[in-house]
Steps between C-alpha positions, in 0.01 A plus 500: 500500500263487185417101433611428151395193314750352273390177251763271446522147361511242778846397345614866537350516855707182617831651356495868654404290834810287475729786376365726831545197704858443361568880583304505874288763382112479561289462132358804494857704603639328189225626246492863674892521408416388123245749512714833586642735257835439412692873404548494106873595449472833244614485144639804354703565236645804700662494828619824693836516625527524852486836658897665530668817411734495229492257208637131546764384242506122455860333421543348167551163754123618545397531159674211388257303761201681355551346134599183639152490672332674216650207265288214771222728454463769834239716444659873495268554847650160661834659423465847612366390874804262448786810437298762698435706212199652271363226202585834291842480561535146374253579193733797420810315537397193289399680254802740440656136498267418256581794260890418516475152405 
């Protein structure tokens, strides 16, 4: 264990006691879990599609969905992890949309 000194205001001090207390943790366990890293969830703009053979065709029930959640503002990655397919596939797709309308 390295010793660590942390300053904090007495008013501070009193409050992480009483919220360890509250949770039956010991002080210093309580400031140790602030302390970890917490993972950072990536942001892409490009997500793979899962490894298969063969291409995946989505329904138009699917696609229908996809502009749906497009229109309450899915990010194109959100939605391909959502349907199991490549971002590029739902880039391509709303754009030949796009070009009809």
């Amino acid at each position: 264990m390295i010793p660590v000194t942390i300053n904090l205001t007495p008013e501070t001090f009193n409050r992480l006691e009483r919220v360890a207390a509250d949770k039956g943790m010991r002080l210093r366990d309580l400031i140790a879990a602030g302390l970890e890293p917490k993972p950072i969830a990536p942001v892409a703009g490009y997500v793979a599609a899962p490894k298969r053979s063969g291409y995946i065709q989505l329904t138009d029930a699917e696609w229908a969905e996809i502009k749906r959640l497009r229109a309450a503002k899915w990010s194109v990655p959100q939605l391909a992890v959502r349907f199991r397919c490549s971002s590029s596939t739902i880039y391509k797709r709303l754009q030949k949309e796009r070009g009809r309308a």
